[in-house]
LOGUKOL-260816 format. One record per residue (C-alpha): residue in one letter; residue number from 0; x, y, z. Coordinates in Angstrom, 1 decimal. Layout:
REM LOGUKOL-260816
{aa->A	i->NUM	xx->X	yy->Y	zz->Z}
...
This chain:
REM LOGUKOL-260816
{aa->X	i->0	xx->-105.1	yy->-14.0	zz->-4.5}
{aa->X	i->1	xx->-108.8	yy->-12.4	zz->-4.5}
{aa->X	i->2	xx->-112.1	yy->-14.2	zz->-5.8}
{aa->X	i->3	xx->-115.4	yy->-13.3	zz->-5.8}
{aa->X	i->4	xx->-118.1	yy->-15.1	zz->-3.8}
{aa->X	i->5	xx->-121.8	yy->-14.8	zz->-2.5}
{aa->X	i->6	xx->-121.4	yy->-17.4	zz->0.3}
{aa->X	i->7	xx->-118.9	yy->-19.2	zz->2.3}
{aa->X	i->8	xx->-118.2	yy->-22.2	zz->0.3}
{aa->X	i->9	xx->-115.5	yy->-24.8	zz->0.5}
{aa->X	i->10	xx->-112.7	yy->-25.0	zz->-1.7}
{aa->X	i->11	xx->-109.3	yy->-26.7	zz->-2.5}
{aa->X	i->12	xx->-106.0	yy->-25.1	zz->-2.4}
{aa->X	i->13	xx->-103.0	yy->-27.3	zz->-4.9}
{aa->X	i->14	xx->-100.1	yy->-25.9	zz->-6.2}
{aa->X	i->15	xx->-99.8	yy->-27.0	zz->-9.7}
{aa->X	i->16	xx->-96.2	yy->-26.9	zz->-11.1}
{aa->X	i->17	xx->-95.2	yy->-26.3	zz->-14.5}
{aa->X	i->18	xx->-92.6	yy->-27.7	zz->-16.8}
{aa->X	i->19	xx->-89.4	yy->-25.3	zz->-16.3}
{aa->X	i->20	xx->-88.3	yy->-23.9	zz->-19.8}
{aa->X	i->21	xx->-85.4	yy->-24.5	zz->-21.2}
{aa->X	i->22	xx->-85.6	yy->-22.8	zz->-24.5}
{aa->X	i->23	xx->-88.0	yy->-20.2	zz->-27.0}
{aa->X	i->24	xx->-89.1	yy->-23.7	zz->-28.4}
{aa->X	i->25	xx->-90.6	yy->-24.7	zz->-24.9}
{aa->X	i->26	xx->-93.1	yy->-22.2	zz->-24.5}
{aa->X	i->27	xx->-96.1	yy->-23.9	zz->-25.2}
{aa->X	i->28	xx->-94.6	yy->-26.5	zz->-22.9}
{aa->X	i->29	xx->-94.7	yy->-23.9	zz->-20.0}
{aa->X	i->30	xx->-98.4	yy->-23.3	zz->-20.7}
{aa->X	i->31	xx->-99.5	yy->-27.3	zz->-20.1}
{aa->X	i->32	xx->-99.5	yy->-27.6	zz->-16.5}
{aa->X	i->33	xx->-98.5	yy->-30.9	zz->-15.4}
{aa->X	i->34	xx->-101.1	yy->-33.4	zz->-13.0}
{aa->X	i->35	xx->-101.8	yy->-31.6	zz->-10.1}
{aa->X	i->36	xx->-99.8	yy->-32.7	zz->-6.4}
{aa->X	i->37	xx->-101.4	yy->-34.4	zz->-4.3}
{aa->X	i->38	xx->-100.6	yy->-32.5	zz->-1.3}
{aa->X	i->39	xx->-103.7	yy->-29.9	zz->-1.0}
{aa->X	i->40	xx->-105.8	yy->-28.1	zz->1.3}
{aa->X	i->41	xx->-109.3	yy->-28.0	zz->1.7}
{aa->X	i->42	xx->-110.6	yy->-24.7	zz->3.4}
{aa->X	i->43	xx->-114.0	yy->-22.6	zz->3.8}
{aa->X	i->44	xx->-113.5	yy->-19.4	zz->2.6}
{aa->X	i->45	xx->-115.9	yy->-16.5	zz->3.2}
{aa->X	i->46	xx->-115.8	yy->-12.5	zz->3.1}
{aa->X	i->47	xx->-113.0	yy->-11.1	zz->4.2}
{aa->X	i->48	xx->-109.1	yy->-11.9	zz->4.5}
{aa->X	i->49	xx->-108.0	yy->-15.3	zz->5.2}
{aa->X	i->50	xx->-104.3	yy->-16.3	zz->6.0}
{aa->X	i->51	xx->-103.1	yy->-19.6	zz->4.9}
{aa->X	i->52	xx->-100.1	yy->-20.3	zz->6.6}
{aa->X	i->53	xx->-98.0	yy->-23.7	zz->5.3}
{aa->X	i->54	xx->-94.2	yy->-25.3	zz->6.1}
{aa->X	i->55	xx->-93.5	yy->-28.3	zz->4.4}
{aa->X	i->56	xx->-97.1	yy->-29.1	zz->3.1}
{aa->X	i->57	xx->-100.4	yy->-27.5	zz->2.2}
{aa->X	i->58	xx->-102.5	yy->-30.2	zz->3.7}
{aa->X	i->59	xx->-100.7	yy->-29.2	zz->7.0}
{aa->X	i->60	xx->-101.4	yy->-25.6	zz->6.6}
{aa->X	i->61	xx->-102.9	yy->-23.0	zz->9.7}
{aa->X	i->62	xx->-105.9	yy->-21.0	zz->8.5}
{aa->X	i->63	xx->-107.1	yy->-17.7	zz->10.4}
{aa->X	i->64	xx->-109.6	yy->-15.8	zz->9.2}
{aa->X	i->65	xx->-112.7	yy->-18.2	zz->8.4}
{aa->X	i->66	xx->-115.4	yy->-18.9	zz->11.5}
{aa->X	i->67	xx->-116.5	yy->-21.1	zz->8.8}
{aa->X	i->68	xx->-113.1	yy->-23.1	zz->8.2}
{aa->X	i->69	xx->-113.1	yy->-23.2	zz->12.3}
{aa->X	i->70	xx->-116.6	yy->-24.7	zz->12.0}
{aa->X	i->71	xx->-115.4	yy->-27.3	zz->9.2}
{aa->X	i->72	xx->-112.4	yy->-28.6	zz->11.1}
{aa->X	i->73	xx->-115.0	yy->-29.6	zz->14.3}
{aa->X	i->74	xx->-117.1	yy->-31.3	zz->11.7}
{aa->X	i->75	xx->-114.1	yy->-32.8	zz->10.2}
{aa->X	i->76	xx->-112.7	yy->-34.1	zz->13.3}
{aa->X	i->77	xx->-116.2	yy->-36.0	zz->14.1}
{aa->X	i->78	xx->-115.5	yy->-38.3	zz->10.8}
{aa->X	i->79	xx->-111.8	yy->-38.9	zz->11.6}
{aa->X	i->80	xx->-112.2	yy->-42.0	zz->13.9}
{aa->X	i->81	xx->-114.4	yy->-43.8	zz->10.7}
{aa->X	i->82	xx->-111.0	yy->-42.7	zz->8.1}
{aa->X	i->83	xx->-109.3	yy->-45.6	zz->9.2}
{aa->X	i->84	xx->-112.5	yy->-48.1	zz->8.9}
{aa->X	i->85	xx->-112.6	yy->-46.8	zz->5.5}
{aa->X	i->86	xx->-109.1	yy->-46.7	zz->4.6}
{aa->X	i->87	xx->-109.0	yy->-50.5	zz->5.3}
{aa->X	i->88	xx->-112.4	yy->-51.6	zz->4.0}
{aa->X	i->89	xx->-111.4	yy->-49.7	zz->0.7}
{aa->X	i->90	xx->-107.7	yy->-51.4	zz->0.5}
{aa->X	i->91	xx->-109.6	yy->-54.7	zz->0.9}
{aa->X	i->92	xx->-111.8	yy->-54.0	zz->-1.8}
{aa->X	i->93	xx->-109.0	yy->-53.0	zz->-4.4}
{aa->X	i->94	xx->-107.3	yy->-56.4	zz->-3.8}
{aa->X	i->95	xx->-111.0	yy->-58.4	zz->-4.3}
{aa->X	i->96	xx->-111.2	yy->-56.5	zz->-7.5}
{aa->X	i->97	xx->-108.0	yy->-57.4	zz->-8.7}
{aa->X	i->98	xx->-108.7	yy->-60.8	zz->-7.8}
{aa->X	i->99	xx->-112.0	yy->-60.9	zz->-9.7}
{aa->X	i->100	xx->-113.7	yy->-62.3	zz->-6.5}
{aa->X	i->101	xx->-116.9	yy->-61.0	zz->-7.5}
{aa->X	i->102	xx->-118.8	yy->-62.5	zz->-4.1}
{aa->X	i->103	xx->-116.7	yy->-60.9	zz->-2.0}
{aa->X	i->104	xx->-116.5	yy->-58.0	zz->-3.5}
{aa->X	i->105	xx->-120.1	yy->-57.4	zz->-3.2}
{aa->X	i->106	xx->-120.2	yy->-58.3	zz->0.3}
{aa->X	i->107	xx->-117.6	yy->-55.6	zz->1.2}
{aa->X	i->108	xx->-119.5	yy->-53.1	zz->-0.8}
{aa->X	i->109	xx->-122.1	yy->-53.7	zz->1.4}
{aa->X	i->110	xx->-120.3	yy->-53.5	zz->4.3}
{aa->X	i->111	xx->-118.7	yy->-49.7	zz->3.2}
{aa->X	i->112	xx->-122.5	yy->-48.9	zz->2.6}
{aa->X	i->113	xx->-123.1	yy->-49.8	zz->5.9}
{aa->X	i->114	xx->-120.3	yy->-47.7	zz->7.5}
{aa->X	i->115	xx->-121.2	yy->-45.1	zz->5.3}
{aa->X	i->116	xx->-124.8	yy->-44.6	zz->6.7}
{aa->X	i->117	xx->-123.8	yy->-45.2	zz->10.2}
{aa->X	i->118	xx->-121.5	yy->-41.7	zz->9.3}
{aa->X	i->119	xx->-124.0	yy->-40.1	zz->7.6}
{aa->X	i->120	xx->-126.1	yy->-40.4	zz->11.2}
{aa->X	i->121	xx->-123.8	yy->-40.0	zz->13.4}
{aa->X	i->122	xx->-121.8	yy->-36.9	zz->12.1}
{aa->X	i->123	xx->-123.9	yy->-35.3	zz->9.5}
{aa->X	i->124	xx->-127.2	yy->-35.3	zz->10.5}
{aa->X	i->125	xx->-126.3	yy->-34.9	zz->13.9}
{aa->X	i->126	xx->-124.5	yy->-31.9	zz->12.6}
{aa->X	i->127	xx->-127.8	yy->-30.6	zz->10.4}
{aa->X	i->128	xx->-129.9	yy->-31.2	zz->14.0}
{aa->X	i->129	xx->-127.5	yy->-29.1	zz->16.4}
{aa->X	i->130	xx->-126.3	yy->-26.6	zz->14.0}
{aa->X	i->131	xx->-128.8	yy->-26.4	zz->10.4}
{aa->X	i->132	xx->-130.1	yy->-22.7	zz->11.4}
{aa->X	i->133	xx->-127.0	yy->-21.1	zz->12.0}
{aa->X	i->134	xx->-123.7	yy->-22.6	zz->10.6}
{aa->X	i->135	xx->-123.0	yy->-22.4	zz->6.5}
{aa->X	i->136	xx->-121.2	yy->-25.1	zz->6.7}
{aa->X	i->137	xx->-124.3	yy->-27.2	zz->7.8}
{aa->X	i->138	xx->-124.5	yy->-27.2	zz->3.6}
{aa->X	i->139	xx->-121.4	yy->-29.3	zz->3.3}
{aa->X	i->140	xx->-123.0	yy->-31.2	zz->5.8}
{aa->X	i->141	xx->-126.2	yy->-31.5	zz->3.7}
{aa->X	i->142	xx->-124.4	yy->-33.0	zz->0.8}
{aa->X	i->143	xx->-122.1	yy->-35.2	zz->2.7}
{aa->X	i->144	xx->-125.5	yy->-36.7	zz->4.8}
{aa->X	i->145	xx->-127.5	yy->-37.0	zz->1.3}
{aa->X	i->146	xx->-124.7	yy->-38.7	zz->-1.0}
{aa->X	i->147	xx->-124.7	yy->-38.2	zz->-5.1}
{aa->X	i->148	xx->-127.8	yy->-40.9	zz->-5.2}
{aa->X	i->149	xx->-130.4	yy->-38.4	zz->-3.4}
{aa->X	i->150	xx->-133.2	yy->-40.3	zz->-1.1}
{aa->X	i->151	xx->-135.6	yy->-37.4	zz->-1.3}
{aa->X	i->152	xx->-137.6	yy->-39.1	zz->1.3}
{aa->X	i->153	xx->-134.3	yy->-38.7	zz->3.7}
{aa->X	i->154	xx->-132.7	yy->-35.8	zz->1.8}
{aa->X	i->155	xx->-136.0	yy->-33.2	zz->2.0}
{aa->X	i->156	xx->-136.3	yy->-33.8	zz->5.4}
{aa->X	i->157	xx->-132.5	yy->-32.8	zz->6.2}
{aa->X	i->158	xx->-133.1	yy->-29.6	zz->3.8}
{aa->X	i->159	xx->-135.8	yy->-28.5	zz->6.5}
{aa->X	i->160	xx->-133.3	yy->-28.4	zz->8.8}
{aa->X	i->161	xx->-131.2	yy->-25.7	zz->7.7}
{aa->X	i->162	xx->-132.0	yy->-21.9	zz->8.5}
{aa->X	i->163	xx->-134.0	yy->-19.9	zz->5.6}
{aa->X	i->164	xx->-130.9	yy->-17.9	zz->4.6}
{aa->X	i->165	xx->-129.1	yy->-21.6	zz->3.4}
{aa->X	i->166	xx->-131.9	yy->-22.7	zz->2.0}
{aa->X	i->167	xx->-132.1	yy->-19.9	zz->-0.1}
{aa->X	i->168	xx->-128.8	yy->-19.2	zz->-1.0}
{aa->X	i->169	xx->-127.4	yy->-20.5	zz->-4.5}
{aa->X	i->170	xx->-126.0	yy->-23.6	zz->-2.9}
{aa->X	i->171	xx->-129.2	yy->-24.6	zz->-1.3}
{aa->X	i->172	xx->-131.3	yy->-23.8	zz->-4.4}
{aa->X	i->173	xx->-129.2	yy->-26.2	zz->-6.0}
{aa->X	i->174	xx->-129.3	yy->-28.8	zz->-3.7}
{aa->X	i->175	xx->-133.3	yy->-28.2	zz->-3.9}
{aa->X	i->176	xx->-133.7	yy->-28.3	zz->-7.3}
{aa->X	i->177	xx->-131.6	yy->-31.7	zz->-6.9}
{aa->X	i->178	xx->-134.4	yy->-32.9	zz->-4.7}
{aa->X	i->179	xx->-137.0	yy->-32.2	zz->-7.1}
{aa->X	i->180	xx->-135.2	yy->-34.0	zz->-9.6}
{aa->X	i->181	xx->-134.4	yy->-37.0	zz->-7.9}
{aa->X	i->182	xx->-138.5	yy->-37.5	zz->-7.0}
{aa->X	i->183	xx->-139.2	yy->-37.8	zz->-10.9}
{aa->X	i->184	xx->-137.2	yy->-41.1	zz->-10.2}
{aa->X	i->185	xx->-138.1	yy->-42.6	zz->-7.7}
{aa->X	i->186	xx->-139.5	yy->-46.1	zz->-7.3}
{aa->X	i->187	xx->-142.8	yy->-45.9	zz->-9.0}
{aa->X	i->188	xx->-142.6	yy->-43.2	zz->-10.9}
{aa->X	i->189	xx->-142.5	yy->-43.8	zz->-15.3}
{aa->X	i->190	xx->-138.7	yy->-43.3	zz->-16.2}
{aa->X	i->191	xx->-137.5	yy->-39.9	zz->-18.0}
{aa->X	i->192	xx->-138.1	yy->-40.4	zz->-21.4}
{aa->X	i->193	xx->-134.8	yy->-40.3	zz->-23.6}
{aa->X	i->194	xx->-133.0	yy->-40.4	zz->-26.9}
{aa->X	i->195	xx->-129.1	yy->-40.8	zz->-27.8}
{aa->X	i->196	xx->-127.6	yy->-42.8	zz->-30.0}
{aa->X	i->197	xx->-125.9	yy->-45.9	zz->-30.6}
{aa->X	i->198	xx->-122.5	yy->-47.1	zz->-31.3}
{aa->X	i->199	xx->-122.9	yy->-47.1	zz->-34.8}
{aa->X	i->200	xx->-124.5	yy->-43.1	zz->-34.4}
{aa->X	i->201	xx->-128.6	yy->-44.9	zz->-34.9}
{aa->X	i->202	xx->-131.0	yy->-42.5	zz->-32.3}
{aa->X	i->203	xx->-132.4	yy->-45.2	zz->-29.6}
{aa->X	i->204	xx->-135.1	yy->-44.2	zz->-28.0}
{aa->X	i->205	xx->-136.2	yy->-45.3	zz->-23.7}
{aa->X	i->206	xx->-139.7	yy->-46.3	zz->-25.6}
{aa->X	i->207	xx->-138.4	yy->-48.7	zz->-27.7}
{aa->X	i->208	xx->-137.9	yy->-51.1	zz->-24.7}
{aa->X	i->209	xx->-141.4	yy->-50.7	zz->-23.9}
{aa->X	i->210	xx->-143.1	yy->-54.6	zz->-23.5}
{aa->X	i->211	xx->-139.5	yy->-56.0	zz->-21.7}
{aa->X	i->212	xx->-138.0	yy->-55.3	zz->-18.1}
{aa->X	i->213	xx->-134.8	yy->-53.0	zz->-18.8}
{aa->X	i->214	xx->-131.8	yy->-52.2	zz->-16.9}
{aa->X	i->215	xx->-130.8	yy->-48.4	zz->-17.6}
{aa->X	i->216	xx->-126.9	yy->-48.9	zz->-16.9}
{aa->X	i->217	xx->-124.9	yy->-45.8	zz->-16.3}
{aa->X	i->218	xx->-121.4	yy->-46.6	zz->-16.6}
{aa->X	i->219	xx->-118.2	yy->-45.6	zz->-18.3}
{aa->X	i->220	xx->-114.9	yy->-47.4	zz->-19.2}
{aa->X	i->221	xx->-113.0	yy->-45.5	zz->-17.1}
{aa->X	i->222	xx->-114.9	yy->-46.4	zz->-13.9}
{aa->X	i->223	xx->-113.8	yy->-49.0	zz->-11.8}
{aa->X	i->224	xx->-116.7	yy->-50.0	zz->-10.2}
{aa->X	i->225	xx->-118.8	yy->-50.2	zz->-13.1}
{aa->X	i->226	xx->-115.9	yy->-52.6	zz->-14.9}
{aa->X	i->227	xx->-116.1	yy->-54.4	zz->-11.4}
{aa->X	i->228	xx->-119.9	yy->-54.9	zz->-11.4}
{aa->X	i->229	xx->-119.8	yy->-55.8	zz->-15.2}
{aa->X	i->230	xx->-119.7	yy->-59.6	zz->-14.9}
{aa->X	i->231	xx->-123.1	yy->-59.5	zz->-12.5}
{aa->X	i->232	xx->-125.0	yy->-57.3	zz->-15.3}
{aa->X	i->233	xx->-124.0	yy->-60.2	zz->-18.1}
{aa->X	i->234	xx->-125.1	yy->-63.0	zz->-15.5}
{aa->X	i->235	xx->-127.9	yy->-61.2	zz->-15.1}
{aa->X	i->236	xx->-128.7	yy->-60.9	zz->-19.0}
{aa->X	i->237	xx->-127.5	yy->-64.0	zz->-19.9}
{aa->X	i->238	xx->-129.8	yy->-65.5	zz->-17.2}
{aa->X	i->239	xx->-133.0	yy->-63.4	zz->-18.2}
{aa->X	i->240	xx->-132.7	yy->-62.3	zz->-21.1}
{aa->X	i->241	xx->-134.8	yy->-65.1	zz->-22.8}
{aa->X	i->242	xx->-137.7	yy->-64.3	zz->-20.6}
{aa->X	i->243	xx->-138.4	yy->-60.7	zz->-21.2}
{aa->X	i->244	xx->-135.3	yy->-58.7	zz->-19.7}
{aa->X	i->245	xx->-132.4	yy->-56.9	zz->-21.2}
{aa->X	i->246	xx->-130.0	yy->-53.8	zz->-20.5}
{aa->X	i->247	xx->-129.8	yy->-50.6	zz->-21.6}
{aa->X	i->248	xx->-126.2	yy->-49.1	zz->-21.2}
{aa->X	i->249	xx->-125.2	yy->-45.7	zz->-20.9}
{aa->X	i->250	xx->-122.1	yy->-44.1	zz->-20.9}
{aa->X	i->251	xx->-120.4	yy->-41.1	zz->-19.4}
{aa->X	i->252	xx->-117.2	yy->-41.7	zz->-21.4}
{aa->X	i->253	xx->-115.3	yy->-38.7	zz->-22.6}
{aa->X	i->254	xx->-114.8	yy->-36.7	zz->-25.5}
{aa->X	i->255	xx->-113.0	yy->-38.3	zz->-28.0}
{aa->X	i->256	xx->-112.6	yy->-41.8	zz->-26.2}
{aa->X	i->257	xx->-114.9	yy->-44.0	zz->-28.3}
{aa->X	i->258	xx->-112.5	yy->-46.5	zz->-28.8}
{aa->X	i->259	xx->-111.6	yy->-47.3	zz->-25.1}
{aa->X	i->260	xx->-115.6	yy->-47.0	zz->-24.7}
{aa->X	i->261	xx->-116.2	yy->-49.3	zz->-27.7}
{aa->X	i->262	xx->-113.0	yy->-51.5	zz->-26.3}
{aa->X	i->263	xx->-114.9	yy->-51.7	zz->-22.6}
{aa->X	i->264	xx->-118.3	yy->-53.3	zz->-24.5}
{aa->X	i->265	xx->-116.1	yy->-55.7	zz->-26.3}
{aa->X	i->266	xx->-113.4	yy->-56.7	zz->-23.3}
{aa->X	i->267	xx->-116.2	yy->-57.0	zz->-20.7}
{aa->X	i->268	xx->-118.6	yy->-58.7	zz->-23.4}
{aa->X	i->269	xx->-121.3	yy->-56.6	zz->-22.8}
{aa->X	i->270	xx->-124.0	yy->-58.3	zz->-25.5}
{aa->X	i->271	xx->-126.6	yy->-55.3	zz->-25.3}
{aa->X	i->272	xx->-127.9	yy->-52.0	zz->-26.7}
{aa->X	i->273	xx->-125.3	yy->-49.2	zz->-25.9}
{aa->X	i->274	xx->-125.7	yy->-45.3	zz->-26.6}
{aa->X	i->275	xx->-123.5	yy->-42.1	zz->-25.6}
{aa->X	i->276	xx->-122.8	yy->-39.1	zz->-26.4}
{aa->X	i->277	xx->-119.4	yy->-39.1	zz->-25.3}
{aa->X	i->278	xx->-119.9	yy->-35.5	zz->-22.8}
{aa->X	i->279	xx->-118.5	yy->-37.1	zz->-19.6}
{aa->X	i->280	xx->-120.4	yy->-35.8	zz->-16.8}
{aa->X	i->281	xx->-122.3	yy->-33.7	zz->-18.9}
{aa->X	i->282	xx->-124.1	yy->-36.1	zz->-21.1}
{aa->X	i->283	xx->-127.9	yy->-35.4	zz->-21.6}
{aa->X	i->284	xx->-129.6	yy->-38.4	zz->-19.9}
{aa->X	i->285	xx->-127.3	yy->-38.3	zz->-17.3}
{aa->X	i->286	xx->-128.2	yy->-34.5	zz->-17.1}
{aa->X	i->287	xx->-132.2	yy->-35.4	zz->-17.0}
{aa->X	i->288	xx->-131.2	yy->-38.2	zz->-14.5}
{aa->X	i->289	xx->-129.2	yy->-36.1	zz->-11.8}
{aa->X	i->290	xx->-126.4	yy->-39.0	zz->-12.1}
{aa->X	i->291	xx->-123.5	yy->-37.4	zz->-10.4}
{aa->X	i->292	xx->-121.7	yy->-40.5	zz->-9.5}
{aa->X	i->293	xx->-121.5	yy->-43.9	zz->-10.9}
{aa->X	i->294	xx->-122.0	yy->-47.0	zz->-11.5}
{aa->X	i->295	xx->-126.2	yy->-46.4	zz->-10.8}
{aa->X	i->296	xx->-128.9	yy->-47.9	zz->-12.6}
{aa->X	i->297	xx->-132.4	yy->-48.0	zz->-12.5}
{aa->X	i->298	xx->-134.8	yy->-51.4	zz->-13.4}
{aa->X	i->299	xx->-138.0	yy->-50.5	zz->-15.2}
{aa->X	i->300	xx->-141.3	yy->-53.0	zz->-16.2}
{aa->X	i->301	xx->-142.5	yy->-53.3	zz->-18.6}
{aa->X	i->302	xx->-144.6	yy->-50.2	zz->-18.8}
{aa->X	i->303	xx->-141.6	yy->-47.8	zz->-18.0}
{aa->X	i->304	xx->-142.2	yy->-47.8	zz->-14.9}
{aa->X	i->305	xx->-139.2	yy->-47.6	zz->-12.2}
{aa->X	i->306	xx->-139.6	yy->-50.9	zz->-9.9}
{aa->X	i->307	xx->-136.0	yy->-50.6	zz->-8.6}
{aa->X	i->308	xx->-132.6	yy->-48.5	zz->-8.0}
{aa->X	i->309	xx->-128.9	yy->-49.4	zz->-7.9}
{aa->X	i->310	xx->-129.3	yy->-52.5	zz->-7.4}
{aa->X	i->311	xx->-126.2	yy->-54.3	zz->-8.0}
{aa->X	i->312	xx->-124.8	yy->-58.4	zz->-7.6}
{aa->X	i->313	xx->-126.7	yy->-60.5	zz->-5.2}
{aa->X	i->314	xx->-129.3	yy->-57.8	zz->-5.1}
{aa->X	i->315	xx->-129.9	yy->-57.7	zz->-9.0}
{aa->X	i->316	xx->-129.9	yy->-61.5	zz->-9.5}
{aa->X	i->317	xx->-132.9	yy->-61.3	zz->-6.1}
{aa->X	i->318	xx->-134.8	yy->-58.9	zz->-7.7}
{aa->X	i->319	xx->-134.9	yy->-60.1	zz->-11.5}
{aa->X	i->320	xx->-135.5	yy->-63.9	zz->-10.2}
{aa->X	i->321	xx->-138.2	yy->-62.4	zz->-7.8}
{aa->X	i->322	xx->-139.8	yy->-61.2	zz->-11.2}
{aa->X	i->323	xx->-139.6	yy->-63.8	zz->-13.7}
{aa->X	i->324	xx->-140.2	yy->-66.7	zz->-11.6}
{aa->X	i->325	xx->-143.1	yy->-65.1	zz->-9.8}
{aa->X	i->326	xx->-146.5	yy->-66.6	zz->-10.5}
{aa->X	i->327	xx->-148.0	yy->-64.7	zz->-13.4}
């Protein structure tokens, strides 16, 4: 096949069957692809021909053609000997969740964060030092080093490392203009004003909550995680919410799914303020946020100010109790 690019960017190769046809009456059937395998490739592809050459699987598959896939695969094979670390920590944390050990579960969350950053030091910025001025693929490097909840105080310094022609190309634009974004929230900065509305369709506004501490909760009833972190944000407003604090939730649920999004607030008994507009990934405050993963959240005083980030069991109970039971 041929596409268009301006850079050498990574992409994913699946083959995606379709229903056979059996009869006239089946066409539209042949037009609805089924879900996509799960046997895929991912590969660099630049300017120029590139030969993908698979057997049995595409994930198996011999690529000539790309310096840039090359250049992956050596970056690739530096993160292999943390897959299995993962792999195990991740399997351990699917069986706390389905346990409902809440304690635990936070605990290994921690400890995947803490693998995750020794990774991010070891491989990626490692990478961005040795090999920022002169390999494209430093960029995937970029984003893997930086994560979807940008540190501009980390992330601006890796940016600096790559070569002029990265930084300007689309992909580092982007990730720029991501840095930029993610300093209007930072700790200390007064939170993106917003309005969306309700699950009754009323506009709420961020400035109503000004005079209380709120949480802004993006989540969605299709996330995991969030569901799994739930029981922590009602301890948490149960707790406090007599002495000033309360959450604001806001959810990334899809089009036409307010009823499992309505069915999440009731199942999970989530007793606060909820808006949406039901865009997925594209919904506005989201958008104005630079939420590209979730659960994240962000605690605000009661001026609208941003006092903390993502913080999540054990941490959110510390912080709110560090708060209301500090000397006024």
């Amino acid at each position: 096949f041929k596409t268009a690019i301006t850079e050498p960017v990574l992409a994913q190769l699946r083959v995606v069957p379709t229903p056979p046809v059996t009869n006239a009456a089946d066409t539209a059937q042949k037009k609805r692809p089924v879900l996509q395998a799960k046997d895929y490739l991912s590969v660099y592809i630049e300017p120029g021909v590139l030969t993908v050459t698979a057997k049995d699987s595409l994930s198996g598959s011999e690529v000539k053609g790309s310096a840039s896939h090359a250049e992956f695969l050596s970056l690739q094979e530096k993160s292999k000997s943390y897959n299995d670390q993962f792999r195990a920590l991740y399997q351990e944390l699917a069986e706390l969740r389905k346990n409902k050990d809440s304690a635990a579960y936070d605990l290994k969350i921690k400890t995947i964060d803490s693998l995750d950053e020794v990774v991010k030091d070891a491989v990626y910025l490692s990478y961005l030092k040795s090999k920022g001025k002169t390999s494209p693929v430093a960029l995937y490097a970029l984003t893997q080093y930086a994560g979807y909840a940008i540190d501009p105080k980390k992330a601006e310094p890796a940016f600096n490392l790559l070569g002029t022609a990265y930084q300007n190309s689309p992909t580092g634009k982007n990730f720029k203009n991501r840095i930029e974004l993610a300093k209007k929230t930072e700790i200390g900065q007064y939170a993106i004003p917003f309005t969306q509305n309700d699950t009754s369709g009323n506009a709420v506004t961020l400035a109503s909550f000004k005079g209380k501490y709120v949480l802004i909760d993006f989540w969605a009833s299709w996330c995991g995680p969030c569901r799994a972190e739930n029981p922590n944000v009602v301890k948490a407003f149960n707790k406090y919410g007599s002495k000033g604090f309360t959450v604001l939730g806001i959810s990334l649920d899809q089009p036409g799914k307010k009823e499992a999004w309505l069915k999440a607030i009731y199942d999970d008994q989530l007793a606060w303020t909820h808006v949406s507009d039901l865009k997925y990934w594209n919904n506005d405050v989201a958008q104005a946020y630079g939420i590209m993963a979730i659960p994240q959240n962000y605690l605000l005083d009661k001026e609208g100010k941003i006092v903390a980030k993502n913080v999540r069991g054990e941490d959110l109970e510390k912080t709110l109790s560090g708060i209301f039971t500090a000397p006024n």
